[in-house]
PyMOL Python script that loads the backbone (N, CA, C, O; Angstrom):
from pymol import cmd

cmd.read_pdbstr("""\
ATOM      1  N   UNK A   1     -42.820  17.198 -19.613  1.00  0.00           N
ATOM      2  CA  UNK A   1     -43.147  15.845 -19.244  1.00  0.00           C
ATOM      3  C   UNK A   1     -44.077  15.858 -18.030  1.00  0.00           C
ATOM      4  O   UNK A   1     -44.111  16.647 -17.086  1.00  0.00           O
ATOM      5  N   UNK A   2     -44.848  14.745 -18.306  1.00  0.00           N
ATOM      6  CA  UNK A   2     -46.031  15.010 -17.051  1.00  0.00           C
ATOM      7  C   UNK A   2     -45.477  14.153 -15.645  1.00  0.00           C
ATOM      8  O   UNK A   2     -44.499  13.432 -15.849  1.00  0.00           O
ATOM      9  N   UNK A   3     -45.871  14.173 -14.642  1.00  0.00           N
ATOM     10  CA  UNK A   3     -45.434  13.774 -13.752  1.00  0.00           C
ATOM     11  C   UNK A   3     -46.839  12.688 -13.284  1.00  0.00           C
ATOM     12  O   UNK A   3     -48.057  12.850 -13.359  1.00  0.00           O
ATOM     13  N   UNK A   4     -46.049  11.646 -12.829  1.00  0.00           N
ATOM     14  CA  UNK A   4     -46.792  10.310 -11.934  1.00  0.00           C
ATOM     15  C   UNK A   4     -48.892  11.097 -11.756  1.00  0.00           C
ATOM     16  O   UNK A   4     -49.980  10.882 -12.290  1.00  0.00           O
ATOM     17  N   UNK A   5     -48.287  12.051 -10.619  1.00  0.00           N
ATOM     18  CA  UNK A   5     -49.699  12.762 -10.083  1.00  0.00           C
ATOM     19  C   UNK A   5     -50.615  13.202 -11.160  1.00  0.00           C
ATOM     20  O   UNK A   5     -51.810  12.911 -11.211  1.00  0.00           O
ATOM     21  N   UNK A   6     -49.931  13.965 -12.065  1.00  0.00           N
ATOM     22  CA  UNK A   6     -50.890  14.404 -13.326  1.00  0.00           C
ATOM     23  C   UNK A   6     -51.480  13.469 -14.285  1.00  0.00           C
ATOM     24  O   UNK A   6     -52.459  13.815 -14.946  1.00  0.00           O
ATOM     25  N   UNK A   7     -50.756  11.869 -14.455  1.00  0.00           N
ATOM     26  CA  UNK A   7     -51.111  11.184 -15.310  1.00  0.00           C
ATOM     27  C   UNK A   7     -52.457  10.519 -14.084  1.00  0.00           C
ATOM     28  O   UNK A   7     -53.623  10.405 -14.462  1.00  0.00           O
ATOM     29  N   UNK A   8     -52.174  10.279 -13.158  1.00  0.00           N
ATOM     30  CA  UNK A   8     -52.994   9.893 -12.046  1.00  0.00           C
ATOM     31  C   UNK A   8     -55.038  10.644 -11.969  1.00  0.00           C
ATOM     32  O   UNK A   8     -56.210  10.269 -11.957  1.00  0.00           O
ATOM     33  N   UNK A   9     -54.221  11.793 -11.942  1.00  0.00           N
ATOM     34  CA  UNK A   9     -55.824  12.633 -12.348  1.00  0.00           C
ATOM     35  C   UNK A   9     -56.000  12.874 -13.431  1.00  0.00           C
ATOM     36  O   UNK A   9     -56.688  13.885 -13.576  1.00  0.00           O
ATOM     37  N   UNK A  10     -55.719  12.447 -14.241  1.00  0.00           N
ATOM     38  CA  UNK A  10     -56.566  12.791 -15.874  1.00  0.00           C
ATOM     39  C   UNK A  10     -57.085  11.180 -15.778  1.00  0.00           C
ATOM     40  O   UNK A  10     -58.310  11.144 -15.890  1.00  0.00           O
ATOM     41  N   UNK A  11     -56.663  10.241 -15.654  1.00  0.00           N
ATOM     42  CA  UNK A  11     -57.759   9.174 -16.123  1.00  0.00           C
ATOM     43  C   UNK A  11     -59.242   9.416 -15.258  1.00  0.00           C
ATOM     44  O   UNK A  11     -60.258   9.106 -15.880  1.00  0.00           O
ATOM     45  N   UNK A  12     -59.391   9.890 -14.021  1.00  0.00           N
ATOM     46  CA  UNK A  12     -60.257  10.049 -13.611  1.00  0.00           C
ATOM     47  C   UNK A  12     -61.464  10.693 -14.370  1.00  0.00           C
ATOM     48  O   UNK A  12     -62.557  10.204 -14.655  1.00  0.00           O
ATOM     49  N   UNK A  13     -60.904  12.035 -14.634  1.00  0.00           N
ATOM     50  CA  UNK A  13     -61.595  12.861 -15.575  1.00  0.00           C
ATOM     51  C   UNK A  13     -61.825  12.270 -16.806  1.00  0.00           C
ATOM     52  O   UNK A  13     -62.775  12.684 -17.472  1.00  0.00           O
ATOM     53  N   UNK A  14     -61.295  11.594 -17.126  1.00  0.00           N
ATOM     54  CA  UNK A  14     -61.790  11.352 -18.759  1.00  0.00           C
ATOM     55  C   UNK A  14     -62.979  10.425 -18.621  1.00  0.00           C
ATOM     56  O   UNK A  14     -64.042  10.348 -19.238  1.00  0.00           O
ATOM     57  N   UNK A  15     -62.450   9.741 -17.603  1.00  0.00           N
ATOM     58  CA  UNK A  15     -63.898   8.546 -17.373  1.00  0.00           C
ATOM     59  C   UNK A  15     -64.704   9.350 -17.287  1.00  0.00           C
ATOM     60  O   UNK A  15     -65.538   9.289 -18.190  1.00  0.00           O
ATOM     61  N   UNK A  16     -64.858  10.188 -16.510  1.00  0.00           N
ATOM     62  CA  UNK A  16     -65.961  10.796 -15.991  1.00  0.00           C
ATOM     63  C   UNK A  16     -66.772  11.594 -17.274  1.00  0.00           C
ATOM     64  O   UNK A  16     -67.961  11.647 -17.591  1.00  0.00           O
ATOM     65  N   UNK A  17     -65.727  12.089 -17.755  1.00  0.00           N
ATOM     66  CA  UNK A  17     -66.370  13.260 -19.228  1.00  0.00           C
ATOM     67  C   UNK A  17     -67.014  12.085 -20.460  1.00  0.00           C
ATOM     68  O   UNK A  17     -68.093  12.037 -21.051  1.00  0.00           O
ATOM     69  N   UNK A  18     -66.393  11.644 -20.478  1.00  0.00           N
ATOM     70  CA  UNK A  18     -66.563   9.915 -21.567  1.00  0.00           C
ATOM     71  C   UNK A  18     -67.017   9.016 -21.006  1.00  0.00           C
ATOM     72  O   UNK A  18     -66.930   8.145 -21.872  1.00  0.00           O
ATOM     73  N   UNK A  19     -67.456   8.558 -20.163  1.00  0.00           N
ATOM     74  CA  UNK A  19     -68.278   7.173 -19.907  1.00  0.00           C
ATOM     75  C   UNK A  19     -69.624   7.939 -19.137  1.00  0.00           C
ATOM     76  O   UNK A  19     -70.791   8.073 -19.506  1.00  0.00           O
ATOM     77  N   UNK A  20     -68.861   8.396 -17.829  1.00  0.00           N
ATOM     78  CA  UNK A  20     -69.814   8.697 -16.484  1.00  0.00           C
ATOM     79  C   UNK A  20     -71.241   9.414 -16.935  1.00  0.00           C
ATOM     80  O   UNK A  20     -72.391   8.974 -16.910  1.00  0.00           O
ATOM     81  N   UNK A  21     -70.693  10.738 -17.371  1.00  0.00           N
ATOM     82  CA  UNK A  21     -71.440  11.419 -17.454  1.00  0.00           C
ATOM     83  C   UNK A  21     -72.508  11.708 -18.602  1.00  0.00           C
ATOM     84  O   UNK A  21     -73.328  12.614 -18.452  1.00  0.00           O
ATOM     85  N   UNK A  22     -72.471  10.597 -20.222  1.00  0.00           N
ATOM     86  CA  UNK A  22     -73.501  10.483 -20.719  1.00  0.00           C
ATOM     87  C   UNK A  22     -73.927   9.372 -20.695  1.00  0.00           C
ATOM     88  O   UNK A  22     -74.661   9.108 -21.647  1.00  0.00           O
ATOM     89  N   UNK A  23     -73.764   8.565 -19.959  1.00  0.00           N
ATOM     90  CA  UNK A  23     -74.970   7.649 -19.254  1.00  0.00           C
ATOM     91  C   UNK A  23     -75.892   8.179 -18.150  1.00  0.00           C
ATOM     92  O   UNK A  23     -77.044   7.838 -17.879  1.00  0.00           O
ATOM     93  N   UNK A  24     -75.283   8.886 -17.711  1.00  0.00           N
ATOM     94  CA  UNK A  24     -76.162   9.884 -16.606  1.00  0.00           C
ATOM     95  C   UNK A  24     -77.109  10.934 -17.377  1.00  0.00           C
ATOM     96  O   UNK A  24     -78.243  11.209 -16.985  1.00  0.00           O
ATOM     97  N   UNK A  25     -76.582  11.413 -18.372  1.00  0.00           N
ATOM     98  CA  UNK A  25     -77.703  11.831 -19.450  1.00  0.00           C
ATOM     99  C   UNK A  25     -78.881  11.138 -19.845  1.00  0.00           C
ATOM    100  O   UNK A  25     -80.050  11.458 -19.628  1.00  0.00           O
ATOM    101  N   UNK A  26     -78.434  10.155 -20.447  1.00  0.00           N
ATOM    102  CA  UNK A  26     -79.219   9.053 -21.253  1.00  0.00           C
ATOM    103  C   UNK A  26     -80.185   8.654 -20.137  1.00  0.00           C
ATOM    104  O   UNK A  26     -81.403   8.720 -20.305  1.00  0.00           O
ATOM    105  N   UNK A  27     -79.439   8.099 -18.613  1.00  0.00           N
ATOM    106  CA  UNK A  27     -80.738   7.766 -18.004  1.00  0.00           C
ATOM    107  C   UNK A  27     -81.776   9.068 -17.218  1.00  0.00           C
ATOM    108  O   UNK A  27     -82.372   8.926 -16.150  1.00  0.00           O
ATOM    109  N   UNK A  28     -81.773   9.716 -17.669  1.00  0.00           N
ATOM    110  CA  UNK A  28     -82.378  11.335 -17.140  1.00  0.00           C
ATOM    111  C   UNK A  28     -83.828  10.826 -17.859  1.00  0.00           C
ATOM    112  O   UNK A  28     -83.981  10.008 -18.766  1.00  0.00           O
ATOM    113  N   UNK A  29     -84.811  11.600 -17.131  1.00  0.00           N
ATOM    114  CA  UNK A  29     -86.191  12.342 -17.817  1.00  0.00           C
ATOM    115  C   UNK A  29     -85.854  12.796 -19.471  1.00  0.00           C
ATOM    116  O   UNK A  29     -86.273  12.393 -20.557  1.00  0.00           O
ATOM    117  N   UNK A  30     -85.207  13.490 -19.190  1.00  0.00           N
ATOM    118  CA  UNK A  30     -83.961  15.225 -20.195  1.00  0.00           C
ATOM    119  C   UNK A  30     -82.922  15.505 -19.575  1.00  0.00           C
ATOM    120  O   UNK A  30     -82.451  15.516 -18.438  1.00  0.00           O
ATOM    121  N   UNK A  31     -82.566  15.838 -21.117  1.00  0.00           N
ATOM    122  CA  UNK A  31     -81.083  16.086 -20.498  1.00  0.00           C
ATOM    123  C   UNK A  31     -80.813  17.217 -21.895  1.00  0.00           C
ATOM    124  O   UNK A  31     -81.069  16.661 -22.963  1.00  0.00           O
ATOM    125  N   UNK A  32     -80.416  18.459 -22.017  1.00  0.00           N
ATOM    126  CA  UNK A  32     -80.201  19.565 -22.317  1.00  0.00           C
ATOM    127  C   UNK A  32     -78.795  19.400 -22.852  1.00  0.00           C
ATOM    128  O   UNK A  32     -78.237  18.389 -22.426  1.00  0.00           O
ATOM    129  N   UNK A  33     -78.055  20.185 -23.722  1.00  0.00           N
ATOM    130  CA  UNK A  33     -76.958  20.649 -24.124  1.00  0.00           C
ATOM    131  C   UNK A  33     -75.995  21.457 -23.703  1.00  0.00           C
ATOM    132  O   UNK A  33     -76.297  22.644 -23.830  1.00  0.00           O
ATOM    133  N   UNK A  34     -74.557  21.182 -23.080  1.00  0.00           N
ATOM    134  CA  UNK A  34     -73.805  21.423 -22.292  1.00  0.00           C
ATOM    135  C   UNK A  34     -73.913  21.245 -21.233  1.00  0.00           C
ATOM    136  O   UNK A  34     -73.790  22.230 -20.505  1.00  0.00           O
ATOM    137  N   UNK A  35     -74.155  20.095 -20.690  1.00  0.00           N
ATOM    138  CA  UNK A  35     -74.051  19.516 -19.256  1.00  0.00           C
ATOM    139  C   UNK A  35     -72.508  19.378 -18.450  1.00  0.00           C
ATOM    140  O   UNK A  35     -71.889  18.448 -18.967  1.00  0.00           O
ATOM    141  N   UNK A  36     -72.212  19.624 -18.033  1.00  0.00           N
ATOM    142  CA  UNK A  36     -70.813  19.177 -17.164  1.00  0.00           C
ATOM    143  C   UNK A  36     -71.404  19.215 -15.438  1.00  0.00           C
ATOM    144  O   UNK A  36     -71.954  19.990 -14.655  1.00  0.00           O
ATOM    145  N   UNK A  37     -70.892  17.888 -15.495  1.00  0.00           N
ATOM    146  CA  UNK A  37     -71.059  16.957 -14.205  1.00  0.00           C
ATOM    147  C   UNK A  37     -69.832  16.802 -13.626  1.00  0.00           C
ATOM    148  O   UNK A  37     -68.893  16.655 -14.409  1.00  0.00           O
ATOM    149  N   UNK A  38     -69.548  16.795 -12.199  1.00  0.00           N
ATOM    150  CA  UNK A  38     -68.116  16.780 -11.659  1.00  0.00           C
ATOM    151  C   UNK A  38     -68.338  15.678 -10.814  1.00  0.00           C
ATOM    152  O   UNK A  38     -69.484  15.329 -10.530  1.00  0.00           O
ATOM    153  N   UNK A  39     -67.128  14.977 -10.297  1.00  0.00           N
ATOM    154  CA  UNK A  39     -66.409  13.911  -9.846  1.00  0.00           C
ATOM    155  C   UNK A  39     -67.460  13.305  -8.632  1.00  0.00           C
ATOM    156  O   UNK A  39     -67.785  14.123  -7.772  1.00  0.00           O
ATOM    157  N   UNK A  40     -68.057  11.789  -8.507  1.00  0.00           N
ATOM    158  CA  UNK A  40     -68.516  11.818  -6.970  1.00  0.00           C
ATOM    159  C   UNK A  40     -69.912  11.945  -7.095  1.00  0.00           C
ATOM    160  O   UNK A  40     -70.521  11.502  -6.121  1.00  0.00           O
ATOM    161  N   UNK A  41     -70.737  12.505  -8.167  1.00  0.00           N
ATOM    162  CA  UNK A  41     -72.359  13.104  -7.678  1.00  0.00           C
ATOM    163  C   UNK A  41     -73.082  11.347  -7.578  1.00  0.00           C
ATOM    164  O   UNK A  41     -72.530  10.371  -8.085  1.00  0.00           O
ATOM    165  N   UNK A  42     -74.416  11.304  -6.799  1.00  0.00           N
ATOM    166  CA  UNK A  42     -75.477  10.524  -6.454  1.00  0.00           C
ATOM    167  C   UNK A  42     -76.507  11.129  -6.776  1.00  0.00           C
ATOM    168  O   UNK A  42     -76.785  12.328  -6.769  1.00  0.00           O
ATOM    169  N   UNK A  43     -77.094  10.189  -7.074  1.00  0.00           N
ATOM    170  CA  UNK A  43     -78.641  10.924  -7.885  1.00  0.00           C
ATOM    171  C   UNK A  43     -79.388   9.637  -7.857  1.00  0.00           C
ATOM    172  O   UNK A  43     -79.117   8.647  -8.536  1.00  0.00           O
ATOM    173  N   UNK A  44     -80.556   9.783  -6.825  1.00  0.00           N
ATOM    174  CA  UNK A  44     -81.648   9.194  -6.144  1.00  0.00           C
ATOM    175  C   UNK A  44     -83.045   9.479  -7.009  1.00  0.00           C
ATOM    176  O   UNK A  44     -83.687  10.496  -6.748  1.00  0.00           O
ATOM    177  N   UNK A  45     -83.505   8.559  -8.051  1.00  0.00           N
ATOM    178  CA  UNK A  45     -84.714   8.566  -8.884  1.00  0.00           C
ATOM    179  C   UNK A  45     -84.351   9.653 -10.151  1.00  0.00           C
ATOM    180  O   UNK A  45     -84.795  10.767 -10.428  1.00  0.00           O
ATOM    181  N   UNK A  46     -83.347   8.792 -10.767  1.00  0.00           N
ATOM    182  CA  UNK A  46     -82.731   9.880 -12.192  1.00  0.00           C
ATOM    183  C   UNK A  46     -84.042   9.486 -13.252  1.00  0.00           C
ATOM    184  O   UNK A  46     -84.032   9.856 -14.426  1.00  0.00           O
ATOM    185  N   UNK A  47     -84.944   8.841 -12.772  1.00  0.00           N
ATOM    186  CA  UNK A  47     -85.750   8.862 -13.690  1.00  0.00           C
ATOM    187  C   UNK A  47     -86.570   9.724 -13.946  1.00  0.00           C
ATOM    188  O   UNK A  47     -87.395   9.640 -14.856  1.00  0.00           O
ATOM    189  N   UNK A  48     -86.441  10.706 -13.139  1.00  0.00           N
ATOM    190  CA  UNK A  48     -87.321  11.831 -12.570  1.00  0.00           C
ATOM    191  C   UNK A  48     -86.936  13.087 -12.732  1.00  0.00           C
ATOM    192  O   UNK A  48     -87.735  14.014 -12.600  1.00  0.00           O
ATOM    193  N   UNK A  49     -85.434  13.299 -13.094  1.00  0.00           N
ATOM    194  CA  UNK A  49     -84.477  14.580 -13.069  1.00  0.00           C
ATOM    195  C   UNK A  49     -84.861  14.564 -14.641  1.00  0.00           C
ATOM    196  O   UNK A  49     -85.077  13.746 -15.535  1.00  0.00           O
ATOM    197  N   UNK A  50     -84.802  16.359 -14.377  1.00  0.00           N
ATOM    198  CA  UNK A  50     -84.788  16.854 -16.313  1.00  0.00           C
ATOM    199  C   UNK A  50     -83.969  18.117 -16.169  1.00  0.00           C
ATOM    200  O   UNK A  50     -84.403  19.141 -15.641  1.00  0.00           O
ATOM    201  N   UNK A  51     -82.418  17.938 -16.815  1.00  0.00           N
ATOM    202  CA  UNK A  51     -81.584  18.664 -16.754  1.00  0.00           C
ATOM    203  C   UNK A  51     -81.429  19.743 -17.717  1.00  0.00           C
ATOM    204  O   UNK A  51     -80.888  19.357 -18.754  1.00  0.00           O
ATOM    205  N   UNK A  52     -81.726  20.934 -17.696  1.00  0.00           N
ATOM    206  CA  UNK A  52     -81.776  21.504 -18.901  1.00  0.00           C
ATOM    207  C   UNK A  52     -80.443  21.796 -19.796  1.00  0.00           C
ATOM    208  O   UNK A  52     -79.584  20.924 -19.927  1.00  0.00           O
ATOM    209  N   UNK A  53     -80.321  23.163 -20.441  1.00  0.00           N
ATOM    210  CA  UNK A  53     -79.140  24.143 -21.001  1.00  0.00           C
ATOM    211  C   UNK A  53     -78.252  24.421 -20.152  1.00  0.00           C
ATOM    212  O   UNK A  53     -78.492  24.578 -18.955  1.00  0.00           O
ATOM    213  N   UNK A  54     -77.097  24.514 -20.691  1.00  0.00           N
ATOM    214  CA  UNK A  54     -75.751  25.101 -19.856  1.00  0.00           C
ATOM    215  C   UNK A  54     -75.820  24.747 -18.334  1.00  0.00           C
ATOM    216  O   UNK A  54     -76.212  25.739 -17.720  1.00  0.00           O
ATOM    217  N   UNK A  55     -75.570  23.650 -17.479  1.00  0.00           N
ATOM    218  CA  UNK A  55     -76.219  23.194 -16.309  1.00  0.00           C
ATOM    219  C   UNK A  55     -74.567  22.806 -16.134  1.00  0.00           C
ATOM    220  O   UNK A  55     -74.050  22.122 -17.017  1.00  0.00           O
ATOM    221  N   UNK A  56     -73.663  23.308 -14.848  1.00  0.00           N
ATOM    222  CA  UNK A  56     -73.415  22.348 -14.542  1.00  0.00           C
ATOM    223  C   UNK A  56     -73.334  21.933 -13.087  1.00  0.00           C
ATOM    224  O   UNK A  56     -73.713  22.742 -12.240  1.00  0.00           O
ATOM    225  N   UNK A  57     -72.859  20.706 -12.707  1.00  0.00           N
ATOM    226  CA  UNK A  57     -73.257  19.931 -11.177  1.00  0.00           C
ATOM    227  C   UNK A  57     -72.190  19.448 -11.130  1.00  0.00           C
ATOM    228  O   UNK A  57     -71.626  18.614 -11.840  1.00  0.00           O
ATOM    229  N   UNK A  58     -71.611  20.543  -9.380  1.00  0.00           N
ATOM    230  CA  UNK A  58     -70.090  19.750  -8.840  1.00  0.00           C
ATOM    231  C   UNK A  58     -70.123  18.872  -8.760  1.00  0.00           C
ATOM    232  O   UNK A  58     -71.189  18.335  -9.062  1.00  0.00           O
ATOM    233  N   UNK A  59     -69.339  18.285  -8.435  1.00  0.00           N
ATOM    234  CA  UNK A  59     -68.818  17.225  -7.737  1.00  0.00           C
ATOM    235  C   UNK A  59     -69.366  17.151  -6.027  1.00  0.00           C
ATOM    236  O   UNK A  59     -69.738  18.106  -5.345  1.00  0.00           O
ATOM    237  N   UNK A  60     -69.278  15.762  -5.639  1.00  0.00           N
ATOM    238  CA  UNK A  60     -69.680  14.900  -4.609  1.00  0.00           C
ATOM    239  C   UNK A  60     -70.751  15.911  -3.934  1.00  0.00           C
ATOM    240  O   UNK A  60     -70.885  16.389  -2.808  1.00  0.00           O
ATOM    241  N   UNK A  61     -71.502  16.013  -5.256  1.00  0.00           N
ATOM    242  CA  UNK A  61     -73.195  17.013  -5.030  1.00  0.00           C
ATOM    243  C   UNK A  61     -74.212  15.260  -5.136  1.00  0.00           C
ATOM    244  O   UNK A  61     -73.997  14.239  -5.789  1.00  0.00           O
ATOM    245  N   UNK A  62     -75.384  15.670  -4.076  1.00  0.00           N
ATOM    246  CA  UNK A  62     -76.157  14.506  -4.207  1.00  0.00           C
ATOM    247  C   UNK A  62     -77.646  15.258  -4.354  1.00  0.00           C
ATOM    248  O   UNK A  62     -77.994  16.325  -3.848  1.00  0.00           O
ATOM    249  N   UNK A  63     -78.457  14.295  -5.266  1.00  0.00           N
ATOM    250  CA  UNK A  63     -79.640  14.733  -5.476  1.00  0.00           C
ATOM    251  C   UNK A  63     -80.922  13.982  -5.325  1.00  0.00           C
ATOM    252  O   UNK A  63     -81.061  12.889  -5.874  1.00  0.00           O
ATOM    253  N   UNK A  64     -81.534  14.334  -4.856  1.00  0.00           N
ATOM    254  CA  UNK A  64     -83.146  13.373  -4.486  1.00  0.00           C
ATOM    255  C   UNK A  64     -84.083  13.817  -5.386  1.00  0.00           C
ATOM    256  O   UNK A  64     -84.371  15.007  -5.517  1.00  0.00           O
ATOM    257  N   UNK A  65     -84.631  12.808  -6.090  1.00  0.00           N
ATOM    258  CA  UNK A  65     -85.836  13.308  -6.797  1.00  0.00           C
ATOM    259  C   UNK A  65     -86.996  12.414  -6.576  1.00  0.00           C
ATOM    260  O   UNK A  65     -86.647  11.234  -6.559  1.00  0.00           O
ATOM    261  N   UNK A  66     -88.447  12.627  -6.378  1.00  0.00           N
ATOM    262  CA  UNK A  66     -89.013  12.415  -6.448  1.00  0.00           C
ATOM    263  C   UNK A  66     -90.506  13.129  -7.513  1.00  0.00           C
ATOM    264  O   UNK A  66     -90.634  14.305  -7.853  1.00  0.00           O
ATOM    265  N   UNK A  67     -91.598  11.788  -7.877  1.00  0.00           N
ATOM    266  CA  UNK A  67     -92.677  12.464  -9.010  1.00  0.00           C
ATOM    267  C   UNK A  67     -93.490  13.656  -8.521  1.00  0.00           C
ATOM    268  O   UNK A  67     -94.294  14.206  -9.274  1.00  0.00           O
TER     269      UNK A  67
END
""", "prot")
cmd.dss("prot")
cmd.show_as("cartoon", "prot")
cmd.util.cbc("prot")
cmd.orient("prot")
């Protein structure tokens, strides 16, 4: 049986794997196959980022892009 704390951090994650993180695809330049994105990231001109293959980006990582 799971406990209070464990049911607590999995909704986080799921948002994140299922909502968060392929909209953060979708609004990319590119976006590559097998992405995993962790908890927290900022990303300044995602119109500009092109994420390739096997990539992934911790958590409460922030990124600036410019053309």
């Amino acid at each position: 049986m799971n406990s209070l704390y464990d049911i607590v951090e999995w909704f986080p994650r799921l948002l994140n794997k299922m909502l968060i993180t392929p909209i953060i695809c979708t609004s990319c330049m590119s976006c590559g196959e097998n992405v995993r994105m962790g908890r927290g990231i900022r990303i300044y001109g995602i119109k500009n980022l092109k994420i390739g293959n096997d990539v992934s980006i911790g958590g409460q990582t922030t990124i600036m892009c410019t053309r």
